[in-house]
C-alpha positions as CSV (number, residue, x, y, z in Angstrom):
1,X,-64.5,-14.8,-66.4
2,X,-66.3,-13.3,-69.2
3,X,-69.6,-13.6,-67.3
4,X,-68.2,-12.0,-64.0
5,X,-66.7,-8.7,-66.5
6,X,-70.4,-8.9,-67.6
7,X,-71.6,-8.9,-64.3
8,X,-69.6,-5.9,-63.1
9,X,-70.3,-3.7,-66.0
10,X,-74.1,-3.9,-65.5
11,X,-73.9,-3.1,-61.4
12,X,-72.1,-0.4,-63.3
13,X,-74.5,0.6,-65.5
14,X,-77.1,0.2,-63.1
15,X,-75.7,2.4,-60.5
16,X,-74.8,5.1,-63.1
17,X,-78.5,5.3,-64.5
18,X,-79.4,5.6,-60.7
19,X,-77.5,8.0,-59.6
20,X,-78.4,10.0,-62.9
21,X,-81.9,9.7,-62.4
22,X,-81.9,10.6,-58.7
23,X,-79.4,13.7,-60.0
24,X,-82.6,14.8,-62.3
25,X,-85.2,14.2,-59.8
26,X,-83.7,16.6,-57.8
27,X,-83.0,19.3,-60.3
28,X,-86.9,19.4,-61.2
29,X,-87.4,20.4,-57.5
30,X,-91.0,22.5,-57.2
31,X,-90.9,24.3,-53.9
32,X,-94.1,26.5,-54.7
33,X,-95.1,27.7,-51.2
34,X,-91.6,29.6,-49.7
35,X,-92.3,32.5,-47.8
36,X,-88.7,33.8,-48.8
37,X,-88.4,36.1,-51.7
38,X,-84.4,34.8,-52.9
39,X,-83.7,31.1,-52.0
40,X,-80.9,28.7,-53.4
41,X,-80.9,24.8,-53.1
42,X,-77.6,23.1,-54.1
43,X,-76.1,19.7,-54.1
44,X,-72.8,19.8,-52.1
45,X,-70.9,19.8,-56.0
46,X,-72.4,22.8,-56.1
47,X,-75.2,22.2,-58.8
48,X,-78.0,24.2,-58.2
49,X,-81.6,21.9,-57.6
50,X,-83.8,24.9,-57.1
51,X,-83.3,28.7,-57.6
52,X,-85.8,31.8,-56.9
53,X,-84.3,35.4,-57.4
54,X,-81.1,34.1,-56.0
55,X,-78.7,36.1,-58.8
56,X,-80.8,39.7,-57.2
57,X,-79.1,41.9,-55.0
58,X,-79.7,41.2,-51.5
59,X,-78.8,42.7,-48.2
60,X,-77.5,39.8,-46.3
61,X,-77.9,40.9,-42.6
62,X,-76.0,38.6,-40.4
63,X,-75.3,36.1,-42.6
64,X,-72.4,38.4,-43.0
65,X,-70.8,36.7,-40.3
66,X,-70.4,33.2,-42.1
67,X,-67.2,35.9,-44.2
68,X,-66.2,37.4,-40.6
69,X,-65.6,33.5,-38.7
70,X,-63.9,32.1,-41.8
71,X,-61.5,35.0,-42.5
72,X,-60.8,35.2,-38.9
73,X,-59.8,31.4,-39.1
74,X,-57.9,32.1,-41.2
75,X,-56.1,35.1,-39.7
76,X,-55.2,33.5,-36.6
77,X,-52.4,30.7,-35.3
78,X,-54.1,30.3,-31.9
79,X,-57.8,30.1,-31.4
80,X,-56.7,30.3,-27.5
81,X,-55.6,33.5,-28.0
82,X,-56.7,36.0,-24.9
83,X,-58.4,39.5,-25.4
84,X,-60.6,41.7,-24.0
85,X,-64.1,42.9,-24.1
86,X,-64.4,46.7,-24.3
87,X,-67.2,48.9,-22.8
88,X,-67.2,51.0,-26.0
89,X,-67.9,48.1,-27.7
90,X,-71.0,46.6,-26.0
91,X,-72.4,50.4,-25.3
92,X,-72.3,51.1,-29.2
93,X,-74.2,47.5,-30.5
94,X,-76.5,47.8,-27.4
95,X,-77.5,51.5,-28.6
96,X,-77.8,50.1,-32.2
97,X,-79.8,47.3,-30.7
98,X,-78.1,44.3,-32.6
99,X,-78.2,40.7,-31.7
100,X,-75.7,40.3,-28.5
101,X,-73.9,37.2,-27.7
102,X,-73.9,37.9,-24.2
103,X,-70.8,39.0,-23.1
104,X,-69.5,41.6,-20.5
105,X,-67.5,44.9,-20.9
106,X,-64.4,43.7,-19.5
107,X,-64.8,39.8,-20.2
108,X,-61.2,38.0,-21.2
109,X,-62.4,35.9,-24.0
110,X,-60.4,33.6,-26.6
111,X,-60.6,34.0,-30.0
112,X,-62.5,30.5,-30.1
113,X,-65.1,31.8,-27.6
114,X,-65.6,35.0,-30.0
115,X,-65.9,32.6,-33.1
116,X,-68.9,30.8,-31.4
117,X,-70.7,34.3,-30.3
118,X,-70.5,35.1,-33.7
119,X,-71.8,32.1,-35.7
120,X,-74.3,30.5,-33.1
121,X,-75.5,33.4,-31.1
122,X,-75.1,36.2,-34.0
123,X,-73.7,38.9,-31.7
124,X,-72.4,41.8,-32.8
125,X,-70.6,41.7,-29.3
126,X,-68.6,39.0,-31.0
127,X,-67.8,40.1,-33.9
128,X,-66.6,43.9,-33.3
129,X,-64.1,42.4,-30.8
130,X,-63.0,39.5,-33.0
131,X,-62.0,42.3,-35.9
132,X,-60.2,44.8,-33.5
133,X,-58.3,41.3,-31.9
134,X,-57.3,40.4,-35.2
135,X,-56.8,43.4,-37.6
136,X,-56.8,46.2,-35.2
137,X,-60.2,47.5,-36.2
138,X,-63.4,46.8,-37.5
139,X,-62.7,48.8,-41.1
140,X,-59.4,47.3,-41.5
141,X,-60.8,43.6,-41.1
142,X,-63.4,44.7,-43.2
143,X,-61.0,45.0,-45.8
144,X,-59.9,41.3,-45.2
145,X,-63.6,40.4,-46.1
146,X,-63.9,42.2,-49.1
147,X,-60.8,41.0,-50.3
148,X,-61.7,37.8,-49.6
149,X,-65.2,38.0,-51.3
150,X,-63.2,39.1,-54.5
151,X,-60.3,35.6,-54.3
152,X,-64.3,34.0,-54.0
153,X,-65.8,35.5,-57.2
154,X,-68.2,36.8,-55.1
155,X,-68.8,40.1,-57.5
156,X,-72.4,41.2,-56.5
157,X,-70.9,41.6,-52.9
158,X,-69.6,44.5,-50.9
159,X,-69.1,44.8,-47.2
160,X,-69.4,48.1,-45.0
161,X,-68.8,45.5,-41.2
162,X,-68.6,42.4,-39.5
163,X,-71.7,42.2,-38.1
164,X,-74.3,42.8,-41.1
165,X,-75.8,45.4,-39.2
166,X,-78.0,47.6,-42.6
167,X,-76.5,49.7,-44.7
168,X,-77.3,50.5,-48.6
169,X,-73.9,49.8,-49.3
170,X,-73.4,46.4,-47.7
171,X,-75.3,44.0,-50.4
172,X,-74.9,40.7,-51.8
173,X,-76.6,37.7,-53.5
174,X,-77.6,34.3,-52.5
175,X,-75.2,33.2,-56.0
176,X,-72.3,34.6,-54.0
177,X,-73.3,33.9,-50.4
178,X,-73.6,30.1,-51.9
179,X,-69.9,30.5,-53.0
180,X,-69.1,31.8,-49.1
181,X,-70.4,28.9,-47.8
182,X,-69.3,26.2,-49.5
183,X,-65.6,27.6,-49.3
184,X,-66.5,28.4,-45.4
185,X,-68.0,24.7,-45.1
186,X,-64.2,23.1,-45.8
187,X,-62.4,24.5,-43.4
188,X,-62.8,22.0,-40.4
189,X,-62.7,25.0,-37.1
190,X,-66.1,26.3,-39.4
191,X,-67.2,23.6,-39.7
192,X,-67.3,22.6,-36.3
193,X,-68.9,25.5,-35.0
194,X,-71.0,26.2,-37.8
195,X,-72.9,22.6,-36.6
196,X,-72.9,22.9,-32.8
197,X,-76.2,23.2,-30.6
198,X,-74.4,25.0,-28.1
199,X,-70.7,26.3,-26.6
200,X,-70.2,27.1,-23.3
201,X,-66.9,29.7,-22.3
202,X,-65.0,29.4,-19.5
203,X,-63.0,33.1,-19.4
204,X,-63.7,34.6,-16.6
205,X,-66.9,33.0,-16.4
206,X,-69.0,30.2,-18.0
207,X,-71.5,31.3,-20.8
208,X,-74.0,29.3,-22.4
209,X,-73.8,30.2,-26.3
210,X,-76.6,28.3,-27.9
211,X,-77.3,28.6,-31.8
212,X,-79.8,30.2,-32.5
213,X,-81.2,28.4,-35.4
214,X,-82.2,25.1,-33.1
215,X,-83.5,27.0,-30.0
216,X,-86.0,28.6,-32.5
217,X,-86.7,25.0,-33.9
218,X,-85.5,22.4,-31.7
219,X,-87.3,19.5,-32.9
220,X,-84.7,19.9,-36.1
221,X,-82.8,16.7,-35.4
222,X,-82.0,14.7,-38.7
223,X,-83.0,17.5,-40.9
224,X,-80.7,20.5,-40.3
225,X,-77.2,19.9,-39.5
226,X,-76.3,23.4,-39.3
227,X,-77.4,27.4,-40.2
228,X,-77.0,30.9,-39.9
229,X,-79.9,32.9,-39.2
230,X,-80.2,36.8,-39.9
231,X,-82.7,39.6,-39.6
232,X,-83.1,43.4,-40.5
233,X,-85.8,44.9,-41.5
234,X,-84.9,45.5,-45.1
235,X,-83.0,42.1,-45.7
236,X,-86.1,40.4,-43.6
237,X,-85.4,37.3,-42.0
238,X,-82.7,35.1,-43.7
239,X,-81.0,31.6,-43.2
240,X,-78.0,29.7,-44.4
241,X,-78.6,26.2,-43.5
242,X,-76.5,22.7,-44.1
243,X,-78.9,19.7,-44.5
244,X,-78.1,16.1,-45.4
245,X,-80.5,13.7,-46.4
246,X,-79.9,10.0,-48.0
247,X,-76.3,10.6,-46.9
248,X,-75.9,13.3,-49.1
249,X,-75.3,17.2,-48.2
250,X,-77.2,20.4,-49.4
251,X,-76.8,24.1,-49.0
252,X,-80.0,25.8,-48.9
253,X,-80.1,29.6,-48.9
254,X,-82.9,32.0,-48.3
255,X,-83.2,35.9,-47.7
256,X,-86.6,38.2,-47.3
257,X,-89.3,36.2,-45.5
258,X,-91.6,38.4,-44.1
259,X,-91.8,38.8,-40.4
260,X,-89.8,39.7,-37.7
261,X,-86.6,38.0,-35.7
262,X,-89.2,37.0,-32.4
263,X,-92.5,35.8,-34.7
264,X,-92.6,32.4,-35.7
265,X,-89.9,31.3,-38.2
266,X,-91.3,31.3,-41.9
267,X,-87.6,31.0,-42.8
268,X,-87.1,27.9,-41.0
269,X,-90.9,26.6,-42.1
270,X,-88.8,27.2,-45.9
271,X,-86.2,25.3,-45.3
272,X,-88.1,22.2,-43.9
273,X,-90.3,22.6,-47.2
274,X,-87.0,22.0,-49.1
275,X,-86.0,19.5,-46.6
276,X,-89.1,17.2,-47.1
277,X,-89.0,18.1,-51.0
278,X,-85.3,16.3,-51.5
């Protein structure tokens, strides 16, 4: 008996110092060659493996809408809920030309289908009619978000909309955007959409919603199991990416790679670096 107590305690011990030692080898990450300017790595408890100007102020482009989806979750009983796309709408993000999910003036979409515009396709389409749905308009939802960043301890950040569109005012860092999305990242409807390849509507019409994050790197299979993308020219191009790798999760964050939203991907090429670094 003695000898099988014995036993146990050294699997123990041996597992603890592995773990440990796995733990450390991780938190002496190098990843010398991002293009990004701010990045994050973290462990999904939140310990941080690998940092680079990520307590700076940022402008967070449409990583924004990772805050719009989750406080619309959770502002809304019925993800089937019916409501309408409005010309004004689609004329004033088309003049302001922001990232469109494709849908029509006068589409019936469900709050679900709106959720999926604005996490996988990025469109300000989306998001605009998801706030006026929900709150009544886009500067009252607004409030919802900024309110929310505050319950978050999110206190570098301020929103001015829902849709990350610039502004000097509407700022961040990749500290509290890491705070975002691991709080986004429990909720189940987040996660869910945060993850999928693609979404097809069916109100009035079908509509092929594919995330944009694997259609600009579709051989991503394994590595990535979810992201955000963003892109302005003063925030550059951003990503918020979920990765797992020996069954375990990590966040990695990144804002200001150089470049713009059609070249290729020196945000993605980062977090593949961090990827094959793990």
């Amino acid at each position: 008996m003695k000898k099988w107590v014995l036993f146990c305690c050294l699997v123990i011990v041996i597992f603890v110092l592995y773990d440990t030692n796995k733990t450390q080898e991780f938190a002496h990450l190098e990843l010398p060659s991002l293009h990004s300017q701010n990045a994050l790595l973290l462990n999904e408890q939140g310990d941080v493996l690998y940092e680079k100007n990520a307590d700076a102020i940022i402008y967070p482009a449409s990583l924004t809408k990772i805050m719009t989806a989750i406080v619309a979750i959770e502002m809304t009983d019925d993800l089937q809920m019916q409501t309408i796309v409005k010309p004004q709408t689609i004329a004033k993000y088309t003049a302001q030309n922001a990232s469109m999910a494709g849908f029509h003036a006068g589409d019936f979409v469900t709050i679900e289908d709106l959720l999926y515009g604005t996490l996988l396709a990025s469109g300000a389409d989306a998001t605009a009619t998801l706030a006026e749905a929900i709150a009544g308009s886009e500067d009252e939802f607004v409030t919802y978000m900024n309110k929310k960043a505050q319950e978050l301890g999110m206190d570098a950040t301020h929103f001015i909309n829902t849709s990350g569109l610039h502004d000097e005012a509407h700022v961040s860092s990749l500290q509290d955007m890491s705070k975002l999305l691991r709080y986004a990242l429990e909720n189940p409807t987040f996660y869910q959409i945060f993850t999928s390849k693609a979404y097809t509507t069916h109100v009035p019409t079908e509509l092929l919603i594919a995330n944009s994050l694997f259609t600009r790197m579709p051989s991503m299979d394994g590595t990535i199991l979810g992201g955000k993308t963003g892109y302005t020219p003063e925030a550059g191009l951003c990503l918020a990416s979920l990765m797992e790798k020996y069954g375990r999760k990590f966040l990695f964050i990144t804002t200001n790679a150089p470049g713009y939203a059609w070249t290729p991907p020196p945000h993605i090429e980062d977090a593949l670096t961090a990827y094959d670094a793990l």
